[in-house]
N, C-alpha and C positions, 0 to 999 in steps of 0.2 A: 777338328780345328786345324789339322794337320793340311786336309785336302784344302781344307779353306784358304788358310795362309797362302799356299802353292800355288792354288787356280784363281782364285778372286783377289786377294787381298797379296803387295807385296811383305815378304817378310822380313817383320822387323828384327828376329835377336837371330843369334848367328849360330848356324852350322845344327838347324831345328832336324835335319833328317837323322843327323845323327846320333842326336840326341833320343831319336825315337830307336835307333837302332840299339843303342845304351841297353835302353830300358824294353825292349827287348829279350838282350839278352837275359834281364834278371828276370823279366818274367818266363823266358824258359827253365832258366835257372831253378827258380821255385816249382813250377811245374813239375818236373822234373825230380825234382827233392820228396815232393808230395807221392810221385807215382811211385818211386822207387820204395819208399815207408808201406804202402800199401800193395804192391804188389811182388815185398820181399820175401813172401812167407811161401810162392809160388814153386814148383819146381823147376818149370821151365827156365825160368828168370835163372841163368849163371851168372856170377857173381862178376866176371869180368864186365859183362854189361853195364848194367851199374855205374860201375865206376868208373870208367871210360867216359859215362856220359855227363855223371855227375863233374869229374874232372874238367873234362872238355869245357862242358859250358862254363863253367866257372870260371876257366880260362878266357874262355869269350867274353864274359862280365869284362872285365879287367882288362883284356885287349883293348875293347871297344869302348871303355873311358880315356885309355893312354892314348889313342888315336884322335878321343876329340879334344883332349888338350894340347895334340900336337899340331892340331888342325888347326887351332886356333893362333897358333904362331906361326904356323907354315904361309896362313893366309895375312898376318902382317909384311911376312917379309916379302909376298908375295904383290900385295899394295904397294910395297917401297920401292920394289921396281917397277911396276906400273905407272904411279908416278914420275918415276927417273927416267922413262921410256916415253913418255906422253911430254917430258918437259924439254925431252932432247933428240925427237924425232928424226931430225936433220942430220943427227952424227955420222960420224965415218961406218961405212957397212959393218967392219969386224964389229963393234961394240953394240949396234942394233941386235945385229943376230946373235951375242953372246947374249944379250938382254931378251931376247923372244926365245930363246931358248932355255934359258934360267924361267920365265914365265912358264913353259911348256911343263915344265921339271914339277915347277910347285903346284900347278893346277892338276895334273895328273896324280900329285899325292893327295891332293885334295880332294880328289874323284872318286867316288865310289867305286870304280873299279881299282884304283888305288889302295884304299884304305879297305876294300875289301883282299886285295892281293893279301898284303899284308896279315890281315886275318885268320884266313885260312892258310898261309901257310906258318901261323902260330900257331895253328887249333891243328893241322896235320902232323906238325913235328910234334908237339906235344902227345896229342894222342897214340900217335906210333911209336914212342917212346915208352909209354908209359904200355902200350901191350906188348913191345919185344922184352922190354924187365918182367911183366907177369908172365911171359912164355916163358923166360932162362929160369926167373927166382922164387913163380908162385904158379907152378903147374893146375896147382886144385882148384885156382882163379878159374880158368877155362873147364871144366868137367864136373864140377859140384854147383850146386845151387846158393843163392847170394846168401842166406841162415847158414849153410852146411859147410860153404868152405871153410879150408883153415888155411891161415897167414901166419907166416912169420911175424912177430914184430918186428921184428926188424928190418926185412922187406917193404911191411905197411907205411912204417917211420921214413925209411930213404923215399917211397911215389909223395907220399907226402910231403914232406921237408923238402923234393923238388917242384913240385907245386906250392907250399909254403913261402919258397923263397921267393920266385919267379915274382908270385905275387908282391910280398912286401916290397921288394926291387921298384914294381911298378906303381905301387902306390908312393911313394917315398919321390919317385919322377912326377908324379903327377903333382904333389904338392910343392916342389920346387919347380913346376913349369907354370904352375897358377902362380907365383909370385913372380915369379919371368917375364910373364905376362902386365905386368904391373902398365908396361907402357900403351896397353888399349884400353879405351874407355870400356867402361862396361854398366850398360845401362840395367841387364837385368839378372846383375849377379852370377851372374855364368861362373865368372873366376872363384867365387864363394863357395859354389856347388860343388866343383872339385875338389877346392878345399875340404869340403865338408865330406862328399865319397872318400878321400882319402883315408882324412882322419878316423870316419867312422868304420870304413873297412878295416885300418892295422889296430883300432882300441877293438872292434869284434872278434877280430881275429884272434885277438890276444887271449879276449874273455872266453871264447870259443874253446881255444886251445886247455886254456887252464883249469876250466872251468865245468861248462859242460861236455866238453868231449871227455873227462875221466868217470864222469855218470853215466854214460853213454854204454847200455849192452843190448847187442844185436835182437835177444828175443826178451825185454824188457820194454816196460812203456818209457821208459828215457829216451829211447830213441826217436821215439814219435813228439818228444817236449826237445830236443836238439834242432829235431827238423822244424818243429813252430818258430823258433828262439831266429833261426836262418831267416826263414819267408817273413816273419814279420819286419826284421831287420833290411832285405831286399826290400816290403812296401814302403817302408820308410825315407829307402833313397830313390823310389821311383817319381813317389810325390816330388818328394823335394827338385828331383832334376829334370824334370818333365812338366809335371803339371804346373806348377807353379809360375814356373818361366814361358812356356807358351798362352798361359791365362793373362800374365801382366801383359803381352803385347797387345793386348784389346781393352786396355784403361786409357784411358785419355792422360796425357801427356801431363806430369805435373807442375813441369816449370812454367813459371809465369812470363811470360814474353811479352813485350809492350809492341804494342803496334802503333803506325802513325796513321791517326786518327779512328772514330768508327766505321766499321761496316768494314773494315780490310780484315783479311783473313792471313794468316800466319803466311802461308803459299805466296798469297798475293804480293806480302810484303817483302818476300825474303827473294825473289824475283825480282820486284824491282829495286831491291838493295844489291843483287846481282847485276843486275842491268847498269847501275847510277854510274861506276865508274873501276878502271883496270885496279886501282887502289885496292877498293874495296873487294875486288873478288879476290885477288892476293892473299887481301886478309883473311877473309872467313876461309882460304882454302887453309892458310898457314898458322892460324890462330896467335896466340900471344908468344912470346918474347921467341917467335921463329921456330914452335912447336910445329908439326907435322899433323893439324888437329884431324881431318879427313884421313889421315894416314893409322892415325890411332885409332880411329874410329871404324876403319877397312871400308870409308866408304868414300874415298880420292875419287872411283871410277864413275861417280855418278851426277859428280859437280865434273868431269872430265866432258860427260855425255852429253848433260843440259848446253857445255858451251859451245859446243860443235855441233849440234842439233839447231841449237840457235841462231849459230852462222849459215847454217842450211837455208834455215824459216827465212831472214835476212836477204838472204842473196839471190831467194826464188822465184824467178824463175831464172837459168844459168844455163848455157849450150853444155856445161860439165855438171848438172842436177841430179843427171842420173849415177855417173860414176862416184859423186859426192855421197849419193843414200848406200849406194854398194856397201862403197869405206867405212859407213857410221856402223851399218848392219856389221860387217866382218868382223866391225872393232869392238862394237859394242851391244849388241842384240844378240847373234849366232852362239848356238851354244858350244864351250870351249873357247870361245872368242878371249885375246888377250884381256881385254880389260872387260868384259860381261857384266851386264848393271845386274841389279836385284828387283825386279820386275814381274808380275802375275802371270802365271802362264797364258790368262784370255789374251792377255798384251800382246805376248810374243806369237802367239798363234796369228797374230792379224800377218803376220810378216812369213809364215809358212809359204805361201805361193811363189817365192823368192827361185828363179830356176836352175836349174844343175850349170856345170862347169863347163864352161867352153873353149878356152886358151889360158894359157899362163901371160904373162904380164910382169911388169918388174915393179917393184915399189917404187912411187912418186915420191917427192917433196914436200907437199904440201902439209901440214900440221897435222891433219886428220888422216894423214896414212901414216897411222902408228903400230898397223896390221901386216905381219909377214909379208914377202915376195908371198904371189898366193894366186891362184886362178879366178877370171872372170867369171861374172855369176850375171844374168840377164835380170835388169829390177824391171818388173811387171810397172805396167801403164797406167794401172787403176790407183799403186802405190802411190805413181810419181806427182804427189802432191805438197802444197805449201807444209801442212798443220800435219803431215803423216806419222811426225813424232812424235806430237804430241803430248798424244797420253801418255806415252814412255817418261816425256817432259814431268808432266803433272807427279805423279808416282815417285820419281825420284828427289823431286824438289819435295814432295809429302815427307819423303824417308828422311831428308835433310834437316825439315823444321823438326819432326819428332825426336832425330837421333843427338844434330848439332849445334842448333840453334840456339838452344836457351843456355849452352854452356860459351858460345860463341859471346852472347849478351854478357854474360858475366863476366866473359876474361876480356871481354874489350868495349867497356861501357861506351868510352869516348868517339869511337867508329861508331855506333848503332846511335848515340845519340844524336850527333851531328846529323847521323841520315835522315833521321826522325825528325828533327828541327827544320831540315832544309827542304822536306814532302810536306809538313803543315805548314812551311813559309810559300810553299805555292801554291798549296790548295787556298788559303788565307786571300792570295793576291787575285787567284782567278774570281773568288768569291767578289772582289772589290772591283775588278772590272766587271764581272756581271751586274752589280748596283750601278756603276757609271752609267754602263750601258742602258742600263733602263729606261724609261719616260717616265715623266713626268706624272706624280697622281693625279687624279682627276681631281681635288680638293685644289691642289698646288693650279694646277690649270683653270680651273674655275675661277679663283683668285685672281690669275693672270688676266683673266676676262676682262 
């Protein structure tokens, strides 16, 4: 479902790779928990192992949750200036390039190489922490086998209790960055999920701690009913934050959205309610009483895209066509690009032949260079077409009806119905001059006779 969302279909609920990355780690986590029960009774297996690894990944759990709820804010604030950079293009240079630079900042936290940086250098410090304390305070960690060694308690208690806390720390941010969050829409629960990893990580932890970890002895079947108590508890938040949420994005859309007239298709209509007048795109971009509703929604850059892409279609053919499609590509197709639509990748593949760099170039004026000072790129011939956005078009306006459309209807009945009222009063009126136009029946003429 993953490749599908990615390659074929765009994707609708937010920040799905990371979410696979999440869950992930719990399923190493479990793994991991299972091998180590079963492969404790070995001799090779030193006890340091183990628990290194167990630790580590655990670590990683819990990283890679705090990352996607921070991700999720990083990428509102990140919209906010997008918009504020898309709305005031023309400003003094200092404020442009503090604003593309602020841009650069949040998309690279955003980036997998970002939130991967991050990652591992959680998962290094911690584990390197946690074996220079067993090299000073538990020698027999490294030399005896994982049954054989002996721990201090109180050794055990301090790796512990710092992995204990680290954690609670982060679950505790996770659940006050999901109500933080309050100000993006959330169609498929996302915000809940965390909520819900939170909560049910520090009640298990709790019950863990209190609970089964005092039944718990190394050559006893309790230890094998601790590690069930774990992995079942891991499948539980895998469902929940995984499957669930990338399943709902392939139900059909449950708000009811009126259309003017039959045979129009949600697309059709919300285009030429875009189309109708500067008003109205205002609206649906700003929503009711001067809400940020595309903003909340992290999807500004896509209603950004269709209106500049449309000005392209518009104005085609233009002695400046080609530097026009450059500007759309840099700003909004290229990956990294400041304001990047959410698009299939068959989509964006059409635009690969796009060629290497050839001069630098100063930024223009024009509305649609809302893209760094940045070097010239040669747009191919085969490109340089009216409709070559198209689909990019179609796809986004798709993600628009599913994501904002039917909340857009709700918070401003009086804009959607007027537009409704005033598309059935002309299809009505052409209907009426085609009857004018008509002739005469043949009854009617016969009559005449």
């Amino acid at each position: 479902m993953l490749w599908r969302r990615r390659h074929e279909q765009p994707i609708k609920n937010m920040r799905p790779w990371l979410l696979f990355v999440c869950n992930a780690c719990l399923c190493l986590h479990a793994m991991s928990l299972c091998l180590v029960s079963s492969l404790a009774g070995q001799p090779a297996m030193k006890a340091l192992v183990p628990i290194l690894v167990m630790f580590s990944l655990q670590n990683a759990v819990f990283d890679s949750f705090t990352m996607f709820a921070t991700s999720l804010y990083v990428a509102y604030r990140r919209t906010h200036t997008q918009a504020l950079l898309a709305d005031d293009a023309t400003a003094d240079e200092d404020k442009f390039d503090r604003r593309m630079a602020r841009i650069r900042k949040l998309s690279w936290m955003l980036s997998p190489q970002g939130i991967g940086s991050f990652m591992a250098v959680s998962f290094l410090s911690m584990a390197s922490l946690t074996a220079v304390y067993a090299f000073i305070a538990c020698p027999d960690l490294i030399t005896s086998s994982f049954l054989d060694a002996y721990v201090p308690v109180e050794s055990f208690l301090r790796i512990t209790c710092l992995y204990f806390t680290k954690i609670v720390v982060q679950c505790v941010f996770v659940a006050l960055l999901s109500i933080r969050l309050r100000v993006i829409v959330d169609k498929f629960g996302v915000k809940a999920i965390l909520r819900t990893v939170a909560i049910t990580a520090l009640v298990g932890g709790v019950l863990y701690a209190a609970v089964v970890d005092p039944l718990m002895n190394p050559i006893a079947p309790n230890m094998l009913y601790s590690i069930l108590f774990i992995v079942i508890l891991i499948d539980c938040i895998l469902v929940r934050s995984l499957v669930i949420p990338i399943y709902q994005t392939y139900q059909p859309d449950a708000d009811d959205i009126a259309l003017p007239g039959e045979g129009n298709s949600a697309v059709d209509a919300l285009e030429r309610f875009l189309h109708s007048s500067e008003h109205r795109f205002k609206a649906f971009r700003q929503g009711r009483l001067r809400r940020k509703q595309l903003e909340e929604e992290l999807r500004v850059e896509n209603l950004l895209f269709w209106r500049d892409a449309e000005a392209y279609r518009r104005t085609f053919p233009s002695p400046d066509s080609s530097e026009k499609a450059v500007l759309i590509w840099k700003t909004y197709l290229r990956s990294g690009s400041p304001l990047e639509i959410n698009i299939s990748g068959n989509t964006r593949s059409v635009f690969d032949a796009i060629g290497p760099p050839t001069a630098k170039v100063r930024r223009g004026h024009s509305r649609l260079t809302v893209s760094p000072s940045s070097t010239v790129h040669t747009w191919p011939l085969h490109l340089l077409q009216r409709d070559v956005f198209r689909p990019a078009c179609e796809q986004v306006v798709a993600l628009m009806c599913d994501n904002a459309l039917g909340r857009f209807q709700r918070d401003n009945p009086d804009i959607w119905d007027e537009f409704i009222n005033e598309t059935q009063a002309c299809r009505f009126s052409r209907i009426d001059l085609l009857k004018a136009s008509k002739p005469a029946t043949t009854k009617e003429y016969s009559a005449g006779e």
